[in-house]
ZASE-106716 format. One record per residue: x, y, z of N, C-alpha, C in turn. Coordinates in steps of 0.02 Angstrom, whole numbers, plus 32768, in hexadecimal, padded with zeros to 4 digits. Layout:
<pts>
XYZXYZXYZ ...
</pts>
This chain:
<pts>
80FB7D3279FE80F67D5A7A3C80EC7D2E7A79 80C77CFB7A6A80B87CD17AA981057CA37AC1 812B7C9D7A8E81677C7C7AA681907CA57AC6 81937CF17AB981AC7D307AC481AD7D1F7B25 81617D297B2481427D337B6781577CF07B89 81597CB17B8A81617C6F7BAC81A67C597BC4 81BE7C7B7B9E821C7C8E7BA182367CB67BE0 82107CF97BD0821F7D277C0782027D427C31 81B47D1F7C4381A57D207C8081C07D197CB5 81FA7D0F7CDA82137D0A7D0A82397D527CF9 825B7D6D7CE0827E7DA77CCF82457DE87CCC 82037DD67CC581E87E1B7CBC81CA7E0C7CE7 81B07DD47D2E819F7DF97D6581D07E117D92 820A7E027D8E82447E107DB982337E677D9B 824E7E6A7D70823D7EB07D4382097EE27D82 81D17EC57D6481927EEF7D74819F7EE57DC6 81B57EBB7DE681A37EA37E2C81D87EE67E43 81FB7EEE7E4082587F0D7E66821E7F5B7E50 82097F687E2081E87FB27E1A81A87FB77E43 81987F907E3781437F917E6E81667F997EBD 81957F737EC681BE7F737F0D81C67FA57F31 82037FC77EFD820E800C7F0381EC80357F19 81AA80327EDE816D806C7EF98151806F7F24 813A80277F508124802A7F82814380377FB8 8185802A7FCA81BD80387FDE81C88077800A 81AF809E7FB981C480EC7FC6818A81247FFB 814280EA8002811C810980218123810A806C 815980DC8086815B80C480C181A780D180DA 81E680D380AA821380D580CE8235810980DE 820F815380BC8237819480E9820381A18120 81D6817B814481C6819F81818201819881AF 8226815881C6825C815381F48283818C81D1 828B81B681AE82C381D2819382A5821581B4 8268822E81A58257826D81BE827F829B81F9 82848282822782B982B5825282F082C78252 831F829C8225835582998213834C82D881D6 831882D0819783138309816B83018338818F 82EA834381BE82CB838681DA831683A481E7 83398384822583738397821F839E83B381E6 83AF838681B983CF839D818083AB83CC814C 837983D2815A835083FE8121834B84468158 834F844E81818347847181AD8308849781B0 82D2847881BB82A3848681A9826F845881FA 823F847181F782138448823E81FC8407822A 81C983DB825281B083A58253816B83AA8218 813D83E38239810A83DC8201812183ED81BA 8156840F81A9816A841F8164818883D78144 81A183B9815B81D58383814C81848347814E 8168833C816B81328306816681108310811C 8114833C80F180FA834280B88122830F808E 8167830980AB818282D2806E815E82928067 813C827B80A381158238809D80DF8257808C 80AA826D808D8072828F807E806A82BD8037 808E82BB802E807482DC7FCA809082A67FAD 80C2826B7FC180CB822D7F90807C820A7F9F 807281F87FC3803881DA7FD77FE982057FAA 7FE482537FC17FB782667F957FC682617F5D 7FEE825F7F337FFA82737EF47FFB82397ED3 801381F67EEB801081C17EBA7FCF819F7ECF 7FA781A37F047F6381957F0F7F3281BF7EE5 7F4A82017EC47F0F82247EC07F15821D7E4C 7F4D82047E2F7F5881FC7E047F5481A67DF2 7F5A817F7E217F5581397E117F1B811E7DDD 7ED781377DDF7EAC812A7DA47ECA81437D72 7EDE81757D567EE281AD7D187F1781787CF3 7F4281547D167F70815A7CEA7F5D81067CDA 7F2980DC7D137F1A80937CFA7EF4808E7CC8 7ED980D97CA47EA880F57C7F7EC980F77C3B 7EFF811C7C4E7F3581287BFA7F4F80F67BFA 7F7080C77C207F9580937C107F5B80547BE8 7F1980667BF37EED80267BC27EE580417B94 7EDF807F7B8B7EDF809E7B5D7F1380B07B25 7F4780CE7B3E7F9680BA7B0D7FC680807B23 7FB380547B5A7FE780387B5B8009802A7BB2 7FFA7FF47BBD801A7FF07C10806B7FF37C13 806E7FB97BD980CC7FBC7BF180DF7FF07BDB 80D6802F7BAC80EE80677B9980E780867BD4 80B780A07BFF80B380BE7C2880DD80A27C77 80CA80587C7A8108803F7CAF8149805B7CA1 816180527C6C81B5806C7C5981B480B87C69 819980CB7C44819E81147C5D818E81227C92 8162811C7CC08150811D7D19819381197D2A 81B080D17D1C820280B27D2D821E80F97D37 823881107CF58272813C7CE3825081807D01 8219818A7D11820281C57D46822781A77D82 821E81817D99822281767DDC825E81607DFF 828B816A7DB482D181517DCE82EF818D7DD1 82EA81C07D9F830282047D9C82F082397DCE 82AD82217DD7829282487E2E82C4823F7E71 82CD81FB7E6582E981DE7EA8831E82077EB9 835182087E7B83A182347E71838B82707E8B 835182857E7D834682C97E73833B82E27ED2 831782B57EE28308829A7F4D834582B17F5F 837682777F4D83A4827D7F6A83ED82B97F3F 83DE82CE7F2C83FB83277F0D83E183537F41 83AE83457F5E838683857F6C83BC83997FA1 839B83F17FB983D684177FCB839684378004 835884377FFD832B8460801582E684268036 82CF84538050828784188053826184328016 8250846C7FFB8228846D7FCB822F84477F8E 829484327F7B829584157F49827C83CC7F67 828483A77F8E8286836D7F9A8236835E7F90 81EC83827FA181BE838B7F9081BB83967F49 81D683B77F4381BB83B77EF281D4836D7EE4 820E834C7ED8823E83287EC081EE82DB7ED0 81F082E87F1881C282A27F36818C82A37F00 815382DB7EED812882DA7ED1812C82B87E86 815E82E17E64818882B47E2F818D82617E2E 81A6824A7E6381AF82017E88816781DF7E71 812C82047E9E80FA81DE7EAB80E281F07E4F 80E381FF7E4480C4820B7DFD80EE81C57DE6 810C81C27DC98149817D7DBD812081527DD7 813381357E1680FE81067E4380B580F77E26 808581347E228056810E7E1C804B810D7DC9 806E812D7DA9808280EB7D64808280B17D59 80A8809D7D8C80C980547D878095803B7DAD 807F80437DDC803780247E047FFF80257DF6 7FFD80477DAC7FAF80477D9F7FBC801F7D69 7FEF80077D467FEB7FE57D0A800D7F977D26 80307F8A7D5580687F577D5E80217F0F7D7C 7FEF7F137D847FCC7ED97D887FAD7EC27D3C 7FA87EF47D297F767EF67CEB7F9F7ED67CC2 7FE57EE57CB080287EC07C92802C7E6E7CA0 80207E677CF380287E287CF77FEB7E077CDC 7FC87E177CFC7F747E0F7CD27F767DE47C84 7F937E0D7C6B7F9F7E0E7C027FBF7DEC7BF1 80097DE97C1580397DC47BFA80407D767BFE 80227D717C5380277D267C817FF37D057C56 80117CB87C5B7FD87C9B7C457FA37C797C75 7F5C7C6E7C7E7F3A7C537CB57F517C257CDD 7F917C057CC97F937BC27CF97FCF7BE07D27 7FFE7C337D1680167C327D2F80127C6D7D51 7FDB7C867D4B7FCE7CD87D5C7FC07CE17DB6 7FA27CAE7DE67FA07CC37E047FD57CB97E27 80237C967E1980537C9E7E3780597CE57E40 80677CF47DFD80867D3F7DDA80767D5D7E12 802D7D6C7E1C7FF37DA27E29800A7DA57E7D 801F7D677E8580347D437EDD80877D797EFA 80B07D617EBA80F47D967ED180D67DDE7EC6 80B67DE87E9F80917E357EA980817E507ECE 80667E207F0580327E2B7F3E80707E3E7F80 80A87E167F7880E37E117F9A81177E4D7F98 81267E5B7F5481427EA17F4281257ED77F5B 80D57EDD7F5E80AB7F147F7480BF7F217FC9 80987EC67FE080A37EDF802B80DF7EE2803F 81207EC5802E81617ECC803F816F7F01804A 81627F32800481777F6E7FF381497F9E8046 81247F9B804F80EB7FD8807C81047FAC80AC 81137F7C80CB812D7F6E810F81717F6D813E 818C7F4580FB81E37F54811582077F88810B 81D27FD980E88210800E80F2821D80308135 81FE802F816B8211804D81AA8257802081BE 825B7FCD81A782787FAE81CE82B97FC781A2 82BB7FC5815782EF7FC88121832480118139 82E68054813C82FA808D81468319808F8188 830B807781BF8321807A81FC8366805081F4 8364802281CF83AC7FFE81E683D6802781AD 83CE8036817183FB80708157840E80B2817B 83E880D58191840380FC81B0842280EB81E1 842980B881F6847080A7824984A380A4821B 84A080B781D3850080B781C584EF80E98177 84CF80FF815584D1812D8129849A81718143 84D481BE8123848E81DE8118845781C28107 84298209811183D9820080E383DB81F080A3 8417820F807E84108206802D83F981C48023 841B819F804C842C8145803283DA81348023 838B81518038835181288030833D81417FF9 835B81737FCF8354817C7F958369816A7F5A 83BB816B7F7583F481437F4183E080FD7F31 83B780DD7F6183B5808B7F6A839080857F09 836580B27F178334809D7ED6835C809B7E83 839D80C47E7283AE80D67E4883E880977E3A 8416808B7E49842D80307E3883E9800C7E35 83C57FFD7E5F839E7FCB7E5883827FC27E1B 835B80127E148332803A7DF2834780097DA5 838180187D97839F80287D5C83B07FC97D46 83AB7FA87D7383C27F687D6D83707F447D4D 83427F697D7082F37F6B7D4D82E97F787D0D 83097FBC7D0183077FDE7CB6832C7FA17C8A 83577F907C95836C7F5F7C7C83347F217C56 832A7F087CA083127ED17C8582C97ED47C5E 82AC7F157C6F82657F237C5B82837F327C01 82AF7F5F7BF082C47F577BBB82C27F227B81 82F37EF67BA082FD7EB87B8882CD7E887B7D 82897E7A7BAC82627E447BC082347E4C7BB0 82157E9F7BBE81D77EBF7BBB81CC7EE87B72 81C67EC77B2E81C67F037AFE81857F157AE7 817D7F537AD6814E7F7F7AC081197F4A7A9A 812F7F1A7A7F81157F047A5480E37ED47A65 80E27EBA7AC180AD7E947AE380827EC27AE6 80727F0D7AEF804F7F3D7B10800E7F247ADE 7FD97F397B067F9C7F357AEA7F6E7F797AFF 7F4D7F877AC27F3C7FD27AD07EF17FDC7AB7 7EBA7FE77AE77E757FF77AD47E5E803C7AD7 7E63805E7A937E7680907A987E2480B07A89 7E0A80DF7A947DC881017AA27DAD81487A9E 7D8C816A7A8F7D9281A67A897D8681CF7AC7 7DAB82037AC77DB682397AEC7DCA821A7B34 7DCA82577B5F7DE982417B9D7DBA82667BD5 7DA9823D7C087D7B82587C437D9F82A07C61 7DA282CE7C617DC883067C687DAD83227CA7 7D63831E7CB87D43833B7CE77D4A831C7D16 7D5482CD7D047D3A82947D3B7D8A828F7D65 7DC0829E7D1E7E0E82A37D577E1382DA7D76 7DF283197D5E7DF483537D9B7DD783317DC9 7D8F83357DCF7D7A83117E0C7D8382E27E43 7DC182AB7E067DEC82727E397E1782997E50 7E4882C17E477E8D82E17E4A7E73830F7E97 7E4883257E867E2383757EC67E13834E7F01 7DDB831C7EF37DC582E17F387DF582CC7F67 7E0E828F7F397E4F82817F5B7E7B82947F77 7E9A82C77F507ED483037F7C7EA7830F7FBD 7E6F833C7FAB7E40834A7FF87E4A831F802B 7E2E82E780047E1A82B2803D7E5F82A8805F 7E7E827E803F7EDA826A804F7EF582AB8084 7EEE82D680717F0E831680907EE8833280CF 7EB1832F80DA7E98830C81127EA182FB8156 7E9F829A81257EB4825D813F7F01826C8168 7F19827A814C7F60828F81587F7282B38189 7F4982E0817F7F68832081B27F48831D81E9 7F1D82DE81F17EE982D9822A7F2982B38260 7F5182A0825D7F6B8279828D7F9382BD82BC 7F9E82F5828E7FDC8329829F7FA7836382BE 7F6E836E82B77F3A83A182D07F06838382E8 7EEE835282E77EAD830D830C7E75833082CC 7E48830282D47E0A830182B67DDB834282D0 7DD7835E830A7DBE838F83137DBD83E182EC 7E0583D282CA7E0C841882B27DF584268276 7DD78463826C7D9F8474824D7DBD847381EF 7DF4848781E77E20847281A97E1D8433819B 7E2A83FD81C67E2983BD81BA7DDC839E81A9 7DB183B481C37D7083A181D07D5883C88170 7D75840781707D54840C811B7D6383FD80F4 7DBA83DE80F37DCF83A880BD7DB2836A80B6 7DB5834D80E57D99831780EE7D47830680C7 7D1C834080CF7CE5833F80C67CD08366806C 7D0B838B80687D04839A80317D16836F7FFB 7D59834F80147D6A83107FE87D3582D07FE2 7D1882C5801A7CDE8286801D7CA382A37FCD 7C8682DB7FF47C5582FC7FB97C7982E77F7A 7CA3830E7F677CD2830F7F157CD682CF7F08 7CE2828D7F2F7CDC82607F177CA0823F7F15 7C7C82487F3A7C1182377F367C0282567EE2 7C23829B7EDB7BFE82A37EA37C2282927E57 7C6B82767E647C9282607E257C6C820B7E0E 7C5981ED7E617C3A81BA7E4A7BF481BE7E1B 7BD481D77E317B8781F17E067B9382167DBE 7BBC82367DCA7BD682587D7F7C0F82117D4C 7C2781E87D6E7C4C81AF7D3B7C0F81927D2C 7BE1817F7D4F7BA881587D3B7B8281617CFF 7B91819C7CD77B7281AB7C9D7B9C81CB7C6C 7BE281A87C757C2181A17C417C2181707C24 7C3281677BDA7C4781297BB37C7B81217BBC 7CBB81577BD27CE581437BF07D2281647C02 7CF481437C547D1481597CA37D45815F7CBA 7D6B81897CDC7DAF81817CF87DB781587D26 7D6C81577D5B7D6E81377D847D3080F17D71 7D3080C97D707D1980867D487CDF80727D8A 7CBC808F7D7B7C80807F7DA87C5880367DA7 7C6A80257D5D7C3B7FE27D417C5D7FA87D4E 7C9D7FAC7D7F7CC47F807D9A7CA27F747DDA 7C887FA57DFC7C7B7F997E457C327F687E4B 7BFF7F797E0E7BB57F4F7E027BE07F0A7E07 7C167EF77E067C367EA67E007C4F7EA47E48 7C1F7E6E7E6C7C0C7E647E9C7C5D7E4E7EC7 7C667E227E997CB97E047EBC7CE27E3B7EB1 7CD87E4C7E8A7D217E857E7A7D217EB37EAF 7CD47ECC7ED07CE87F017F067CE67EDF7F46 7CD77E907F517CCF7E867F967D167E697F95 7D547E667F6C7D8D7E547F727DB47E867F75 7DA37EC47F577DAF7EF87F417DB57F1D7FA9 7D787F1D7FC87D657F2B7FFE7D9C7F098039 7DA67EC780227DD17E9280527E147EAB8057 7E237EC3800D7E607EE780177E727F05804C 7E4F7F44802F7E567F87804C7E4E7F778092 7E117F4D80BE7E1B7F4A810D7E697F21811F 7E827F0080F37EBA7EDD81157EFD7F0F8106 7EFF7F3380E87F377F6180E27F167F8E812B 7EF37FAB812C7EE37FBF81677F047FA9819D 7EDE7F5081B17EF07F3F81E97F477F3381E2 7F6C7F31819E7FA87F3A81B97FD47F4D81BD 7FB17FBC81AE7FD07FD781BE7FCA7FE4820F 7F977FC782307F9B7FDF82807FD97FA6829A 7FF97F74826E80367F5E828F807B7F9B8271 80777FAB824480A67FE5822180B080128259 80928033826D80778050827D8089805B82E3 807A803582FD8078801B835F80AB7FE08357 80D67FD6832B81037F96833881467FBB8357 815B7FF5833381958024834A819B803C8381 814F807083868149808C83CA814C803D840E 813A801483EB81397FCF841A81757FAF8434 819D7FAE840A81E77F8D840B82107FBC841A 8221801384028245802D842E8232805F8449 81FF8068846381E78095849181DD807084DE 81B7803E84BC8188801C850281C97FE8851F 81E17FC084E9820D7F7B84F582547F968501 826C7FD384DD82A17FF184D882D47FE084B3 82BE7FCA847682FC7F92845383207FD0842B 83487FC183FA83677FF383E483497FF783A0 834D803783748329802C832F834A7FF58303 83927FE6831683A07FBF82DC83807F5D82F6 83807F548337835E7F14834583117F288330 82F57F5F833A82AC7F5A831982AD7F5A82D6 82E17F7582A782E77F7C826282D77F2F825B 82FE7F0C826983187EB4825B82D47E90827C 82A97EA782BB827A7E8E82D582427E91828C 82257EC8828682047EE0824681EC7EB9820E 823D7EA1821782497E7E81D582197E3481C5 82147E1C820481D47DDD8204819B7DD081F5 81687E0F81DD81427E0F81D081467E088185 81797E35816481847E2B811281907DF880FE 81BC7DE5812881FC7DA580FA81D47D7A8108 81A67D488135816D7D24813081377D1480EE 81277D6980F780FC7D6780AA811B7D6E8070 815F7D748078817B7D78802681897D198023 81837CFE805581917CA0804281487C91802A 81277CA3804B80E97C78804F80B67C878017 80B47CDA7FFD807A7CF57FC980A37CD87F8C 80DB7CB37F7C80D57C967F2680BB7C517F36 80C67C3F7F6980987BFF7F6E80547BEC7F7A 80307C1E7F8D7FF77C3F7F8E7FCE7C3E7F52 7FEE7C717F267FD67C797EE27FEE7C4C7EBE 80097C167EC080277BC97E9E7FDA7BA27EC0 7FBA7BA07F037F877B897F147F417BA47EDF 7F437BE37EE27F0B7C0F7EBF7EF97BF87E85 7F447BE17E5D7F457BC47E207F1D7B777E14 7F257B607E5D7F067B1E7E347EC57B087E66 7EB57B2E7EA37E707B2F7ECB7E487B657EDA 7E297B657F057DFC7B977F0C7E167BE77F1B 7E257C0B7F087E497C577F337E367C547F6B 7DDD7C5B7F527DBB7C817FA97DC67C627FD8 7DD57C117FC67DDC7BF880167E1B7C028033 7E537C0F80077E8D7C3380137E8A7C80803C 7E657C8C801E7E557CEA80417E447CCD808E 7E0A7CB680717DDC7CB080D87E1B7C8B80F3 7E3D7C5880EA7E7A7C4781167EB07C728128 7EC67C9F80F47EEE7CD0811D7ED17D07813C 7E987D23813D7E707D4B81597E5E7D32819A 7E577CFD818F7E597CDA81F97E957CD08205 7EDA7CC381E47F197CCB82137F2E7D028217 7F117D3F81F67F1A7D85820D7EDD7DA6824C 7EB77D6C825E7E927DA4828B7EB07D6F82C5 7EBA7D3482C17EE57D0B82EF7F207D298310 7F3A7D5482ED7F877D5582E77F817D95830F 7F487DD383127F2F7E03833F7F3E7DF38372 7F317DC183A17F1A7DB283D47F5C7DA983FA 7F867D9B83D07FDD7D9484027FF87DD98403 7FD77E1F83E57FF77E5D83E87FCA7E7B842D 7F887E6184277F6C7E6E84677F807E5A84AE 7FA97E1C84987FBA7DF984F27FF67E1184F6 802B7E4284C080687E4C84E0807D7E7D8509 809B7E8E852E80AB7EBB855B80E47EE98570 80E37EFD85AB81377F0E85C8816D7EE285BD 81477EA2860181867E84861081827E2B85DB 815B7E1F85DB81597DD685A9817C7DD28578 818E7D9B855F81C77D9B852981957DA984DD 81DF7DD084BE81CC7DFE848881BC7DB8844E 81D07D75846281A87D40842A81667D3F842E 81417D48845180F27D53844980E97D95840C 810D7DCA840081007DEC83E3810D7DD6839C 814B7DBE83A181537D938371813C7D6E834B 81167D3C837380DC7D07834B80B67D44833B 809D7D6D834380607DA18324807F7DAC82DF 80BA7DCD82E480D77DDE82AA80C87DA4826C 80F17D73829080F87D36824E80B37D11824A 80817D2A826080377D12823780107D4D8211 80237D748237801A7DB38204802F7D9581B1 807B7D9F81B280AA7D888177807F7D4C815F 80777D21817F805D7CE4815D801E7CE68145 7FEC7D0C815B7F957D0781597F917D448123 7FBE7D77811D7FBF7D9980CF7FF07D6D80A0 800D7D5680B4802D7D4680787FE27D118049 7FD77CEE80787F867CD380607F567CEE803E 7F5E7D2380507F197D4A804F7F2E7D748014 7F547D9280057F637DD97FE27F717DC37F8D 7F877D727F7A7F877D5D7F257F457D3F7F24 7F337D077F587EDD7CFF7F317EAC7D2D7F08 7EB87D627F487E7F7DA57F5C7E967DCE7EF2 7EE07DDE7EFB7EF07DF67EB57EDD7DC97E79 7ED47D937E7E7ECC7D687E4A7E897D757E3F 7E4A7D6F7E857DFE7D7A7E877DFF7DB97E72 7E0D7DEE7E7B7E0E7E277E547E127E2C7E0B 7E4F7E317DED7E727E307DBC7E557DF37D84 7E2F7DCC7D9D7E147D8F7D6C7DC07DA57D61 7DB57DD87D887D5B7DE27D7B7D4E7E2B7D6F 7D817E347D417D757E6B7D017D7C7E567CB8 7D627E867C987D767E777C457DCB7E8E7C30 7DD97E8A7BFC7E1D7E877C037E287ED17BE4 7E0F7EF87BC67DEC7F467BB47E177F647BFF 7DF17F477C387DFC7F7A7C777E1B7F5C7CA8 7E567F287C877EA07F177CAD7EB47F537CDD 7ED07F8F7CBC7F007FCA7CC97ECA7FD77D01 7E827FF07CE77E4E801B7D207E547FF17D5A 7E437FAC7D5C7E507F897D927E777F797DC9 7EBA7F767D9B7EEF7F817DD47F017FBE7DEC 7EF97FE27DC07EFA80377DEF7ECD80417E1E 7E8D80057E1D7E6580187E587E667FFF7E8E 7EAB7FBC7E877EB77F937EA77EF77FAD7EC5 7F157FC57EC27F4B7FF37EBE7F26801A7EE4 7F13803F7EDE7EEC80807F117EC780597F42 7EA580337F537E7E80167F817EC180077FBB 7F007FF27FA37F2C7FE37FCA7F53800C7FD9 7F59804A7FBB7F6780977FC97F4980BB8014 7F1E80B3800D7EE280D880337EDA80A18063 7EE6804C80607EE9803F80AD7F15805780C6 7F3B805380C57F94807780CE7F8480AA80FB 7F6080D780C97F64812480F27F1E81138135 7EE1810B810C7EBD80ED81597EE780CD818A 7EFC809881697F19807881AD7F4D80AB81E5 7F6D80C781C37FA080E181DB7F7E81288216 7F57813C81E47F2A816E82117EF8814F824A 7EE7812B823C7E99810C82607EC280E182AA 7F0080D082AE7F2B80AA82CF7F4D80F18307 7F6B811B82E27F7A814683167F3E816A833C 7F09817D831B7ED481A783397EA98175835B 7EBF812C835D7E958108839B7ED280F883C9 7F0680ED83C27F3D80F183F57F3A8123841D 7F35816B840C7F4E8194842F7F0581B2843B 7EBF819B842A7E6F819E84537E7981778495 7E93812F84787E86811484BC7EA8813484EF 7EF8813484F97F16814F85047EFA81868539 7EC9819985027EBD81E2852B7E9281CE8562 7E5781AD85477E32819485687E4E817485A3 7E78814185AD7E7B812185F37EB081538616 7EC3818E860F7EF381B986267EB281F88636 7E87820A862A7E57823486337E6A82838617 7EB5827485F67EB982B285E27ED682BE858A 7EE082E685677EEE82E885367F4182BF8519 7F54827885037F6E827E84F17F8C827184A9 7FDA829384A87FD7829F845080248268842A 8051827584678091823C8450808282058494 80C481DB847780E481B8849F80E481CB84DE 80DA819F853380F681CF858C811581AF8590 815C81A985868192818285A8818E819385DB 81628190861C817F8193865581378153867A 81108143863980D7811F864A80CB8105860B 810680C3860C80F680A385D580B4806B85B9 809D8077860D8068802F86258018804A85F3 8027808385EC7FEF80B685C67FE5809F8574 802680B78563801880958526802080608504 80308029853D80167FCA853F7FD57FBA852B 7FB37FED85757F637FEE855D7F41800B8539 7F5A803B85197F41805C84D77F55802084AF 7F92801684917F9A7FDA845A7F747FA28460 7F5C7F7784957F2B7F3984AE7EE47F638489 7ECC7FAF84927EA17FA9847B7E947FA28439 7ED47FCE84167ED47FC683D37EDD7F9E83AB 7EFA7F6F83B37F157F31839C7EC77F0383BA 7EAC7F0183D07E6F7EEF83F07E367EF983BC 7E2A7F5583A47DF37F4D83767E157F408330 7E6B7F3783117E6A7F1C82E17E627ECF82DB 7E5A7EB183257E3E7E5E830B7E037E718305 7DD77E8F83237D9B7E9183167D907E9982D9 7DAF7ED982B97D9D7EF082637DB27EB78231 7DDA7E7782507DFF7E3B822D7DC47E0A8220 7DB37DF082717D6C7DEA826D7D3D7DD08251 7D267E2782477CE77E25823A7CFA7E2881D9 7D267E4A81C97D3D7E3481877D377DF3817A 7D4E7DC081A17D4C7D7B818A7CF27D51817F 7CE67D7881C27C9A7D5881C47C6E7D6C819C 7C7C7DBA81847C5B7DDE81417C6B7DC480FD 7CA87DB880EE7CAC7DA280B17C867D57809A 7C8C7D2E80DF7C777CD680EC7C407CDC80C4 7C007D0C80DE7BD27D0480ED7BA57D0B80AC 7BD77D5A809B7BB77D73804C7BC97D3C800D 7BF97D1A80167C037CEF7FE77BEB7CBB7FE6 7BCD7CAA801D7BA37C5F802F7B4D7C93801E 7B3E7CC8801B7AFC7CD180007B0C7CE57FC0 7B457CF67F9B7B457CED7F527B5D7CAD7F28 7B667C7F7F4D7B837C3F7F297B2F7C197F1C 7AF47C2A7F687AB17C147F4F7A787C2D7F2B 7A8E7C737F067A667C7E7ECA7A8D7C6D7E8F 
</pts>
């Protein structure tokens, strides 16, 4: 088996990498598509925003359950099949005739997805051997963020020459060129399975109810604000449901949600690092569009291609990263890209109307560069300070931590854009004023402002806790 594995390691992360891609992919690249489906679905704006928003709840709110069965029967069984969910969904996206099918069809999708995302670290985890795992763990880190950053830029430049179908169709060649090789590379026969009695049943209602709450929410807070009284009891009802799933796993032998991971001090303060840096970069996801063709006026397909700098940076730099991880310290890898990401803040703050759009630029490509740093150490520090029992639980929690920056970020970025906004305008506002673009310059300076801050103080927080746990 071990010659099995040394052979085709390069074939089964390509494998696992092109599916993890995909999935992340899919959380990010039908928002540019949304008006175009509204149109063709003939249906309004808030109906049609559910297609990003139930993929997002639904593979966030199932991502433990299934990192749960996959240690339990089996990760790569459950990766393959996630696969072949999520390739047959896709067809199914782009079939659709209705918005209700295309909702249903998406939900399908994200189910697939977080298959493959709750088991596809845990795989690399098992299979890699230590001297070469934190490469692996490094293109992982690259596939992830690739996937959640470059679909506005991917989706926007497809649509300047195909229907909508085409962001669905994309997945099914690809898809299938995966099935392939996972076939061939990946057999049943690496799977490793810790199998246990019974199944937390109460504790996945309780994950499944929270989450949706919470997520659904989160979500709908950007389209109704935080004030509204619906939003305000999801929100709060989901927080509770999850206060009390935590206290109730605490006295499981065994948890859906793996509580006895978080008592491991590194696992959650890396675990934590995550989640704020997907945050801070979804507030570039996020104010880079409205920036480039609203404010700058470029066209979507030069912002599609602009976009693109922030990915293609970190897809060079994170296998060399985790090739570093492999043979020195991670953390000092982390704290170095964690200061060229709060560095790299500071050029989205000075850009403007009229100054040239390369200042924005350099922001972009340290962004790209200071995750690509940051995002295989951080997986390797994770993924190396568990038992090997709770591979699957781990990365599904790692997997969700980067879920949920996503959606924070994405939320927490518009509802301080369009606060400030309001604020230095003295009156309520909710879009874009093309007729006073100077407005939302200074809204973005502020926002882009408190995500160096949240960069930061991340950097100076993590410094600090690890320099008082390295002296006991």
């Amino acid at each position: 088996m071990e010659e099995i594995k040394t052979k085709n390691l390069k074939m089964i992360l390509i494998g696992i990498g092109i599916v993890t891609f995909m999935s992340t992919l899919d959380s990010s690249i039908v928002t540019v598509a949304l008006p175009v489906l509204s149109k063709a679905l003939q249906t309004n704006m808030s109906l049609i925003n559910w297609v990003v928003t139930m993929y997002l709840i639904v593979m966030s709110s199932t991502l433990m359950i299934f990192g749960k069965l996959g240690d339990k029967y089996g990760k790569i069984k459950y990766f393959k099949w996630g696969t072949m969910i999520f390739l047959v969904s896709s067809a199914l996206c782009a079939l659709s005739v209705s918005w209700l099918t295309l909702i249903i069809s998406r939900s399908l999708q994200a189910i697939g997805a977080a298959m493959t995302m709750a088991t596809s670290n845990g795989i690399i985890v098992e299979i890699f051997p230590d001297n070469k795992r934190g490469q692996a763990l490094g293109w992982m880190g690259s596939f992830v963020s690739l996937g959640g950053i470059i679909g506005p830029s991917i989706g926007g430049i497809l649509l300047n020459f195909f229907p909508w179908h085409i962001i669905f169709w994309l997945n099914v060649p690809i898809g299938i060129i995966a099935v392939i090789i996972l076939l061939k590379y990946l057999p049943s026969e690496l799977d490793k399975t810790f199998a246990n009695d019974g199944f937390d049943l109460i504790g996945s209602i309780l994950l499944l109810i929270g989450f949706t709450s919470l997520f659904v929410g989160i979500l709908l807070s950007q389209q109704l604000g935080w004030s509204d009284w619906r939003i305000l009891t999801l929100t709060i009802v989901g927080a509770i449901l999850l206060v009390i799933l935590y206290r109730y796993e605490n006295r499981q032998t065994e948890p859906i949600l793996p509580v006895a991971l978080f008592k491991n001090k590194w696992f959650t303060m890396q675990l934590l690092a995550c989640f704020m840096v997907f945050i801070v970069d979804f507030f570039f996801d996020v104010l880079a569009p409205f920036y480039l063709q609203n404010a700058r006026g470029f066209s979507p397909l030069f912002s599609g291609f602009f976009l693109l700098i922030f990915p293609v940076v970190q897809l060079f730099i994170a296998p060399m990263s985790g090739n570093l991880a492999d043979k020195h310290d991670p953390f000092k890898i982390t704290l170095v890209g964690l200061a060229i990401i709060s560095f790299g803040q500071i050029f989205y703050v000075i850009s403007g109307l009229h100054n040239t759009i390369i200042i924005f630029a350099i922001g972009a490509a340290l962004a790209g560069l200071g995750n690509g740093l940051f995002h295989s150490p951080n997986n390797v520090l994770v993924m190396s300070n568990v038992a090997e029992k709770d591979y699957g639980s781990a990365g599904s929690v790692y997997s969700l931590a980067r879920t949920v920056g996503m959606v924070v970020g994405s939320a927490m970025s518009t509802t301080l854009l369009f606060g400030s906004m309001s604020m230095l305008k003295g009156t309520r506002v909710k879009s874009y004023i093309s007729s006073n673009p100077q407005l939302f310059i200074d809204g973005m300076h502020l926002t882009f402002g408190l995500s160096c801050v949240i960069s930061v103080i991340l950097l100076i927080g993590i410094y600090l806790w690890h320099k008082q746990a390295t002296k006991k």
